[in-house]
Structures are given as structure tokens and as C-alpha cells.
C-alpha positions in Angstrom: 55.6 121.4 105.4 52.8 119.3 104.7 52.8 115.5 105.1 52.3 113.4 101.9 49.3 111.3 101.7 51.2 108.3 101.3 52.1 107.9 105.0 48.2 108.2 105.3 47.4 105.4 103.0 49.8 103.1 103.9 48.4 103.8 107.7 44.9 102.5 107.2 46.2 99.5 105.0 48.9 98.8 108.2 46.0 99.1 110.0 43.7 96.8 108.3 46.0 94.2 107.8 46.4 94.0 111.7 42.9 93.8 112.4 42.4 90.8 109.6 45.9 89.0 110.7 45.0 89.0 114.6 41.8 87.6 114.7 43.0 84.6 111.8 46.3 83.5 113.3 45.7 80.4 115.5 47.8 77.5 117.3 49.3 75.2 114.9 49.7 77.8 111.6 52.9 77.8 110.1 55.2 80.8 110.2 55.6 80.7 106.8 52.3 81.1 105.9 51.4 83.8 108.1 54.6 86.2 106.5 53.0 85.2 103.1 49.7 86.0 103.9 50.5 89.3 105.8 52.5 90.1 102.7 50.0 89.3 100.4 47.3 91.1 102.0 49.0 94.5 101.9 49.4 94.2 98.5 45.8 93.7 97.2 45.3 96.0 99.5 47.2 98.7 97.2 50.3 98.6 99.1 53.8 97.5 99.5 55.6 95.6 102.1 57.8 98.3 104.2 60.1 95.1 104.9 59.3 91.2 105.1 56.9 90.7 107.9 58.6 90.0 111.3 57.1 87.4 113.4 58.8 86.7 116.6 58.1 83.9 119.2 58.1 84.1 122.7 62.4 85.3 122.8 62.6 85.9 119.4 62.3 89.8 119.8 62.7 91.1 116.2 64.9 90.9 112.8 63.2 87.2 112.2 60.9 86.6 108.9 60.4 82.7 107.7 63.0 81.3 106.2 62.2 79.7 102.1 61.6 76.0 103.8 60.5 77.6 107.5 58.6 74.8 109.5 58.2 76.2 112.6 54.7 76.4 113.8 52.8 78.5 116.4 52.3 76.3 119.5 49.9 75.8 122.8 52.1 78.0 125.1 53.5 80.5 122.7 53.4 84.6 122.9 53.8 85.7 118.7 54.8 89.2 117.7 53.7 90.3 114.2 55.8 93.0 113.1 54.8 94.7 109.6 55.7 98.1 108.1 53.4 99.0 104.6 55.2 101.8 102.1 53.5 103.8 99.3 56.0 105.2 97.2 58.8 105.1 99.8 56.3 106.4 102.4 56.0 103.8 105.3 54.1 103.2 108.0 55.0 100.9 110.6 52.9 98.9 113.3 52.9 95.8 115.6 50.8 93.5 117.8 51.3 91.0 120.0 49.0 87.7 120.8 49.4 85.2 123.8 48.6 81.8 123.8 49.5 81.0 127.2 47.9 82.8 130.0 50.8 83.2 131.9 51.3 85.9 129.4 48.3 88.1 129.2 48.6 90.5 131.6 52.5 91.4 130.0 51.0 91.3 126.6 48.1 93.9 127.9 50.5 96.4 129.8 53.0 96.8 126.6 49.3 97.5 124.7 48.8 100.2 127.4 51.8 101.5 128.1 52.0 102.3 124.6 49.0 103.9 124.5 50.4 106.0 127.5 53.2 107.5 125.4 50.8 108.4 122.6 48.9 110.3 125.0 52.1 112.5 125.8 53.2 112.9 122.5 53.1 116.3 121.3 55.4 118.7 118.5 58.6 119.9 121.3 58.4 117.0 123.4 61.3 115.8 124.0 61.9 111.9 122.9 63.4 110.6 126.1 60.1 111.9 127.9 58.4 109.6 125.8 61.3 106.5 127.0 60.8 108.2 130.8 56.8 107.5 130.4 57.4 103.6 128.8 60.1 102.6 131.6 57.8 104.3 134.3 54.6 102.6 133.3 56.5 98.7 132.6 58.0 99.5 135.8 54.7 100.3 137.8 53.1 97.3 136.0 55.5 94.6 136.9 58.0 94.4 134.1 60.6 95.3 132.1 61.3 97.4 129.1 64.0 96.4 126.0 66.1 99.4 126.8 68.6 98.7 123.6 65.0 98.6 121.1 63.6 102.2 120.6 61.2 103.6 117.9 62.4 105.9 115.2 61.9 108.6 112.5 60.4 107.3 109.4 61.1 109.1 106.3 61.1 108.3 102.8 62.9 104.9 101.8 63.8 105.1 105.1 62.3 102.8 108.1 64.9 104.5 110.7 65.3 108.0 109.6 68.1 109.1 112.4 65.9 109.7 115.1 65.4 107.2 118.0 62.7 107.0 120.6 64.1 105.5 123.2 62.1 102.9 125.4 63.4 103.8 128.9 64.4 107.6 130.3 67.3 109.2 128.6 68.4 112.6 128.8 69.3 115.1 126.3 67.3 114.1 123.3 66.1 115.9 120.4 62.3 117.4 120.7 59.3 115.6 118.5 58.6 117.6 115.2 55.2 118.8 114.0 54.7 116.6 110.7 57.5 114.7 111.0 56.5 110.9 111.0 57.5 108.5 114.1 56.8 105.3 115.4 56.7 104.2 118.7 57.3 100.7 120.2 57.8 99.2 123.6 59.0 96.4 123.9 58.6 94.4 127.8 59.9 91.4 129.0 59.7 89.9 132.7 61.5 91.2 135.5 63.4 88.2 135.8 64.7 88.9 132.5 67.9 91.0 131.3 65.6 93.3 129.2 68.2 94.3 126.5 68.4 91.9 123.1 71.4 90.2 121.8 72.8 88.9 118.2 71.4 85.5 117.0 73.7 83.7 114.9 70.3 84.1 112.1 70.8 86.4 109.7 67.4 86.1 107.3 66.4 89.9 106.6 68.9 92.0 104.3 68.7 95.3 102.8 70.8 96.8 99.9 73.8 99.2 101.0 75.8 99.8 98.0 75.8 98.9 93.9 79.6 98.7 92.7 79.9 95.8 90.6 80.9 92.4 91.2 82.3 91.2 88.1 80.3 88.2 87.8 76.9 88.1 86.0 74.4 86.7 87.8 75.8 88.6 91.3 75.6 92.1 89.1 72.0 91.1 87.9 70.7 90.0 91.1 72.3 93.3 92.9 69.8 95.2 89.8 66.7 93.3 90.4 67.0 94.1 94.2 67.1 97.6 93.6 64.9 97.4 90.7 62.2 95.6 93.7 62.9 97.0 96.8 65.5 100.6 96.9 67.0 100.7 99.8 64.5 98.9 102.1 65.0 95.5 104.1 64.3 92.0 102.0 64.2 88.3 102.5 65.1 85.2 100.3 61.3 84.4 99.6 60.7 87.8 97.5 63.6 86.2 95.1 62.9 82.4 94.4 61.2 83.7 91.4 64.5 84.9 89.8 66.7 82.3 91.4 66.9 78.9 93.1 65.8 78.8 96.4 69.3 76.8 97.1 71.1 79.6 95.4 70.0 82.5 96.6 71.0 82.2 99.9 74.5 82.0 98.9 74.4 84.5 96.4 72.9 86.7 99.5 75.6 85.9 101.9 78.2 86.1 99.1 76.8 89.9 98.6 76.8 90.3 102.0 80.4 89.4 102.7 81.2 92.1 99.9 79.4 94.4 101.6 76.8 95.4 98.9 74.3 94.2 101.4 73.4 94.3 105.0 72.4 91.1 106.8 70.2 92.0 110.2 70.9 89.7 112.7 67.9 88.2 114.7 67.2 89.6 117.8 67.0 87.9 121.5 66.1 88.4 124.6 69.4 88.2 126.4 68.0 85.3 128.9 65.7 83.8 126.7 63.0 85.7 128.1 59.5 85.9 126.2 59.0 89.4 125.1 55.8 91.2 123.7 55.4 94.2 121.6 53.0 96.3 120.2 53.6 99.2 117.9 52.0 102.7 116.4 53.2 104.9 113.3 51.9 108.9 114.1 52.6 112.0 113.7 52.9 114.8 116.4 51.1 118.2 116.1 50.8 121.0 118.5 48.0 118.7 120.3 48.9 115.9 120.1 48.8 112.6 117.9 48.1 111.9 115.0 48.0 108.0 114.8 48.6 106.3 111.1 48.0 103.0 112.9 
């Protein structure tokens, strides 16, 4: 089974996008404008967004994309994930960085960076994926911190950003082996040691993705339900991608209106359980007999 191209493409633009949105984010931009620009840039670049970029700050661990009228702004003090996934034709590649703005930081933000590139260096077809958890734990342990050990990577397959297949971020046994040209990514997530180093529920709920398409019997729900399939399948959306069909004020209650039917799924944002700061970095690859290849 060969892999399709697509995965490759979207890799390099993943991979660009990264490169041009860490060196231009600064203290004082707006959330909001770095989702749209991040957005925006993978689609001149030929692609698509995977899902509406994630940016979480300093607690916020993951699920969080700005809101229509989002003011918040990256502060003096702050530690910012950027979370973005890129898909050609269903084909997605995922990736993540992290970038301090408080020193007391750096040396966390460094040893996620390195600890993932530990478990890419293990990473072969048969390897089993709670080796790969065994090697993130070990390394956040030997480091001085903590791993996320309810986040985990996952199988990427087409239309499909977790294809049934989780790579765990701390040892667990009797896991499913690493496929030759089967697509995964991997992403460690560390927090202090003071810290609970599992997520919880926000009440936020800003990211949805499309579950099911009986009708509604009223028009502009039914239409709405079309256009998101129409747009975006089966992948994860936001509010923003739809003001140019609706309202800004009603689409989020047509969204959570769908949502209590259960046509669509609502992600909660995700936490650090004691408020925590958490960093994160993140790699899309595929494994071969000798090792990685990396998308990212």
C-alpha cells in the first residue's frame, strides 16, 4: 500500500506555515488575527485548513480557536501553542509549536521540543505505541516535568484527524504496533511538576465538527447543516468560517441549537487541571522499516 501524495503536500505546507507563523507572532497580537492569518496562509499556499487553528495560552492546552469578536491578546509573560493540521483532499497533516515569552518557561518549552524528537528517533513499522508514551514519560521525567497523560497522538487517515489509533504520552502496556505507511502524529504535551498533568473540560465550547445529517425541519438549520458538509465533511469547524452565510449573532445559536440535536459535536476546551502552563510541540510521519518519515 502506497501512501497518497496528499499527506506529502499538505506536510511541507504544515511545515511552512510554522516556520512563517513562529518567527511573526509577537507580544501584543491578537488571537484572532493569528487564527486568520494561519488560516489564510495554508490556503494560498494550495491547501486547506485540517481544522481551525488552535492557539492555546499558558493553561489553555487544546480545543481553543478565537472566538468571531475574540480580544484576547498575547501578553509579556505568556507561553502560546499554535496548533494547525493542513488536508489535501481529506489527507491531513498535523503539527504544532510552542513559543515562550517568559523565561521562566524556556527550558519546559525546549524539553517538550526534544523529547519529541526522542520519540521520532524510536519510531519504527512494529513498534509498539506505548514504547513511544514509555520514551515521552521517561524523557519529561528525566528533564524535570510532567507529561499530559490523558492527550496522546493518533492515526490520521482520510477525513479523519483521529483515525482509532492513540499514541499515548506516558507508558502503557498492551498497545497496537506502528504500521509501515500508515500516517501518525505524535505530540507531547508537558506541564510542571507541580502540576496535575492531565486536562479537564472548560465550560468553552468554540470548535464543532459535523456528526450526522437527518433533517431538522426548519430551513435555515437544514441549509446551514448542507453548507457545512458542502465546506468542511466531517472535519472540525468554527463560527468564523460561517459569518459569510450567516450573522455572526446567529450563528452561534444556530451552532449550539445543532449541537443540542446532536447533528454536531461541540469540543470542549481543554485545561490544565491546576491551571498549570503547558507547552506542546507536534510532528505528522510515517513509520517504515527504519524509521521516520517526518511530513512536518
Amino acid at each position: 500500500m502506497s501512501v497518497p501524495q496528499e499527506y506529502f503536500k499538505a506536510g511541507k505546507i504544515a511545515s511552512k506555515v510554522c516556520e512563517e507563523i513562529a518567527k511573526s507572532i509577537s507580544i501584543g497580537d491578537r488571537a484572532y488575527d493569528i487564527c486568520n492569518k494561519v488560516e489564510s496562509m495554508i490556503k494560498n499556499l494550495g491547501g486547506e485548513p485540517a481544522f481551525p487553528c488552535n492557539i492555546g495560552i499558558n493553561s489553555i492546552t487544546a480545543h481553543y480557536t478565537a472566538e468571531i469578536d475574540d480580544e484576547s491578546i498575547i501578553r509579556n509573560g505568556d507561553v502560546v501553542k499554535i496548533d494547525l493540521g493542513v488536508h489535501i483532499n481529506g489527507y491531513i497533516a498535523d503539527t504544532a509549536f510552542t513559543l515562550s515569552f517568559n523565561p521562566n518557561y524556556d527550558f519546559m518549552v525546549k524539553a517538550t521540543k526534544d523529547v519529541l524528537e526522542e520519540a521520532i528517533s524510536i519510531v519504527r513499522s512494529g513498534v509498539r505505541v506505548g514504547e513511544i508514551g514509555k520514551v515521552i514519560e521517561n524523557g519529561a521525567s528525566r528533564r524535570g516535568f510532567k507529561p499530559i497523560s490523558n492527550l496522546s497522538g493518533h492515526l490520521l487517515q482520510q477525513y479523519k484527524i483521529h483515525g482509532g489509533v492513540s499514541i499515548p504520552n506516558v507508558w502503557v502496556a498492551s498497545t497496537p504496533p506502528l504500521k509501515a505507511n500508515e500516517v501518525y502524529a505524535i505530540e507531547p504535551f508537558l506541564t510542571t511538576l507541580d502540576g496535575s498533568g492531565f486536562v479537564v473540560n472548560d465550560n468553552k465550547r468554540n470548535i464543532y465538527a459535523l456528526i450526522g445529517r437527518k433533517r431538522t425541519g426548519n430551513k435555515s438549520l437544514d441549509f446551514l447543516v448542507e453548507e457545512i458538509w458542502k465546506r468542511f465533511k466531517t472535519l472540525p469547524f468554527t463560527a468564523r468560517w460561517l459569518i459569510d452565510i450567516f450573522d455572526k449573532k446567529e450563528i452561534k445559536k444556530m451552532l449550539d441549537k445543532l449541537t443540542q440535536m446532536k447533528i454536531l459535536h461541540a469540543y470542549p476546551v481543554l485545561v490544565e487541571a491546576s491551571g498549570k502552563v503547558v507547552a506542546q510541540f507536534e510532528h505528522t510521519l510515517i513509520p517504515t522499516e527504519r524509521g521516520a518519515i517526518v511530513l512536518t
